[in-house]
PAGUPA-371341 format. One record per residue: x, y negated, z of N, C-alpha, C, O in turn; residue in three letters. Coordinates in steps of 0.05 Angstrom, whole numbers, padded with zeros to 5 digits, always signed. Example, Ala and Ser with C-alpha at 12.3 -4.5 7.8 and 13.67 -1.06 7.14 Angstrom:
+00264+00114+00156+00246+00090+00156+00264+00066+00156+00285+00066+00169ALA +00257+00045+00142+00273+00021+00143+00258-00001+00157+00268-00023+00161SER 
//
This chain:
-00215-00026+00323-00242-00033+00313-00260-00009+00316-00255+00014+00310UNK -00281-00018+00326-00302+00015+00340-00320+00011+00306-00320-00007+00289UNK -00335+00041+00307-00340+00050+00271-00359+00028+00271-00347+00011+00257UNK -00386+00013+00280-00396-00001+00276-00391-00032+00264-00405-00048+00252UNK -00365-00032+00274-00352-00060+00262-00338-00049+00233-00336-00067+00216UNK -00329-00027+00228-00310-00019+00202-00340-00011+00185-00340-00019+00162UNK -00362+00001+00191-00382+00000+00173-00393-00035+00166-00396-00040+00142UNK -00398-00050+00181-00401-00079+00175-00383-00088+00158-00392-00104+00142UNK -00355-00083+00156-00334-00091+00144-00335-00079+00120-00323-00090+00102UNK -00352-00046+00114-00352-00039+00088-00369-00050+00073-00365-00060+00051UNK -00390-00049+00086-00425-00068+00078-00401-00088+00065-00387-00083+00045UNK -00401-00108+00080-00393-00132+00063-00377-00132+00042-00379-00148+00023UNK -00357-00113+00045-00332-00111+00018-00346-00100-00004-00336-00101-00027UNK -00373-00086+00001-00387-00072-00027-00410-00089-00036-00424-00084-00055UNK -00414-00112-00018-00428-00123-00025-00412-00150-00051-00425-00161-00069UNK -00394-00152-00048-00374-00166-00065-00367-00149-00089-00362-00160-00111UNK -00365-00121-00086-00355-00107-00108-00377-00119-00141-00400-00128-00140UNK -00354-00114-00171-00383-00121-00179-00369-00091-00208-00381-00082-00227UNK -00352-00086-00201-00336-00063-00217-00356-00033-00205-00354-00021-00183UNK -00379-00026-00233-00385+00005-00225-00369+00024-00219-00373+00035-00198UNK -00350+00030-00232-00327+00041-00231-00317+00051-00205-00312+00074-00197UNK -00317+00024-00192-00299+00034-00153-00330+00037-00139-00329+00051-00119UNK -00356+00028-00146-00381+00040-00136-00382+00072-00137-00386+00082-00115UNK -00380+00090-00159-00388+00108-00164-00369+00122-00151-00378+00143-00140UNK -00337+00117-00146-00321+00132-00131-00325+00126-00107-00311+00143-00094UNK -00338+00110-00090-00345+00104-00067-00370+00119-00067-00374+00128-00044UNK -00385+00125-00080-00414+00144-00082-00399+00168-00075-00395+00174-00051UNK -00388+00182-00095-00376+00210-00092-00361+00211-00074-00371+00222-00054UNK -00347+00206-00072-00333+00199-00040-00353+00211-00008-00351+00230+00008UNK -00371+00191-00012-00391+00193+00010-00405+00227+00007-00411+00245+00023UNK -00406+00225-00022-00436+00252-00028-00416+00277-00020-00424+00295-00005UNK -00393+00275-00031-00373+00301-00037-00367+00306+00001-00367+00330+00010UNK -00362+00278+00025-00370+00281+00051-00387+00300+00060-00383+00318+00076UNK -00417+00289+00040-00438+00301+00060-00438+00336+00050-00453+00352+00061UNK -00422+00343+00033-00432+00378+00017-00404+00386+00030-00401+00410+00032UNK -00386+00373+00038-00352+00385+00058-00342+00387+00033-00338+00411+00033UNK -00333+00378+00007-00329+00379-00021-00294+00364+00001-00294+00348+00020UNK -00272+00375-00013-00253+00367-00012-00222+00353-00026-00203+00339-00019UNK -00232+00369-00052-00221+00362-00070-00215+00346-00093-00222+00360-00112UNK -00204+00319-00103-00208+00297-00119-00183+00292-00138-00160+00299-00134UNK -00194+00275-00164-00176+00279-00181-00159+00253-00174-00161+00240-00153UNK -00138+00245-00197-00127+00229-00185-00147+00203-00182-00140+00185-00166UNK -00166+00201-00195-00180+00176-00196-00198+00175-00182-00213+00156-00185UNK -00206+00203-00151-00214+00193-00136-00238+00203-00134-00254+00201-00115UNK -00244+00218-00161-00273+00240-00169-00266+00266-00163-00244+00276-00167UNK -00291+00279-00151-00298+00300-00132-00289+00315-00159-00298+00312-00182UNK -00260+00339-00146-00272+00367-00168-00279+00378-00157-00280+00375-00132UNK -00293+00401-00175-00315+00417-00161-00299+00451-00157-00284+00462-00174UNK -00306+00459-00137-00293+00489-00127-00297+00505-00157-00284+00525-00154UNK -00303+00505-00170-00309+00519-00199-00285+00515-00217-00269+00530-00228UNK -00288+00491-00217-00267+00470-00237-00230+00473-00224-00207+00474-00234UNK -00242+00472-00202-00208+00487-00185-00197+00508-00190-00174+00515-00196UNK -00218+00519-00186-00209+00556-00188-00195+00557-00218-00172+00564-00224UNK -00220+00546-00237-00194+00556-00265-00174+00545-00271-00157+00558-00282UNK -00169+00513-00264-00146+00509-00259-00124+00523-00241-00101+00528-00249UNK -00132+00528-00222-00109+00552-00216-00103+00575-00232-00080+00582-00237UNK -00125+00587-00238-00126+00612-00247-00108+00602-00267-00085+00604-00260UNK -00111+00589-00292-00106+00574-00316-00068+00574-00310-00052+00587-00323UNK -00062+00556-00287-00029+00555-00278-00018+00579-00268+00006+00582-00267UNK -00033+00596-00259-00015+00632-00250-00022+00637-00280+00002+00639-00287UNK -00034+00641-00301-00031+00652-00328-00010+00642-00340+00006+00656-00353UNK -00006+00614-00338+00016+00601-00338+00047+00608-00332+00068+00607-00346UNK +00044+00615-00310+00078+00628-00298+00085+00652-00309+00108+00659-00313UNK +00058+00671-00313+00066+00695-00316+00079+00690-00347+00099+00701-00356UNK +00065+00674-00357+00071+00669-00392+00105+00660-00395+00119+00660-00416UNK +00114+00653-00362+00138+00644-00362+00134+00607-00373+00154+00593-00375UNK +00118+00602-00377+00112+00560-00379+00114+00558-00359+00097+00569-00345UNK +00134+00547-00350+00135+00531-00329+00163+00515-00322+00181+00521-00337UNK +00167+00501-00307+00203+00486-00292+00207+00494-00271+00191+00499-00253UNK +00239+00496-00272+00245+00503-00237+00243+00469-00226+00232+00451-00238UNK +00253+00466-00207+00246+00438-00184+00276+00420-00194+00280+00396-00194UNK +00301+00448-00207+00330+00434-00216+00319+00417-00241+00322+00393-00243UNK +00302+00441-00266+00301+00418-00288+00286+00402-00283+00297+00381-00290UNK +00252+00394-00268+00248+00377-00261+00260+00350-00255+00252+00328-00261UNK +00284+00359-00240+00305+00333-00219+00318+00325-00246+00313+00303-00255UNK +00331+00337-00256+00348+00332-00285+00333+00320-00301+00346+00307-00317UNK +00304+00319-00306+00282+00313-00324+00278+00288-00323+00275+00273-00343UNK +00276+00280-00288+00269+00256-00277+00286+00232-00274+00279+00209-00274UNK +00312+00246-00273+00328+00226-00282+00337+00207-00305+00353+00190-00312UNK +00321+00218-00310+00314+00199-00349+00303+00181-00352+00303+00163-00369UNK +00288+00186-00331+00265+00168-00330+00264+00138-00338+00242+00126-00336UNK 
//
């Protein structure tokens, strides 16, 4: 399918949408496109390079603190499940 038919095909699927919810992640989606924004939470909302960084920063303070699992207790963890 050439992009002109898959944009016709979105038109119409958003024209059915009536949930804001998958609108506004379809907004950010597009906006976080146009700024090269790459990164999203699980629900699909733009984080922002700011909001990343201390999360990282936040999980190496973390390790050094020694908080953390090896990948063994993890597997042992998961099997409980």
């Amino acid at each position: 399918m050439d992009v002109q038919a898959e944009k016709l095909l979105l038109i119409e699927k958003l024209l059915q949408v009536q949930d804001s919810d998958i609108l506004e992640r379809v907004k950010s989606l597009l906006e976080s496109e146009e700024s090269g924004q790459s990164a999203y939470n699980l629900k699909g909302y733009e984080i922002s390079d700011e909001s990343l960084k201390n999360r990282a920063n936040e999980a190496n303070e973390a390790i050094e603190r020694g908080e953390y699992k090896t990948v063994s207790q993890l597997r042992k963890e998961t099997k409980s499940w």
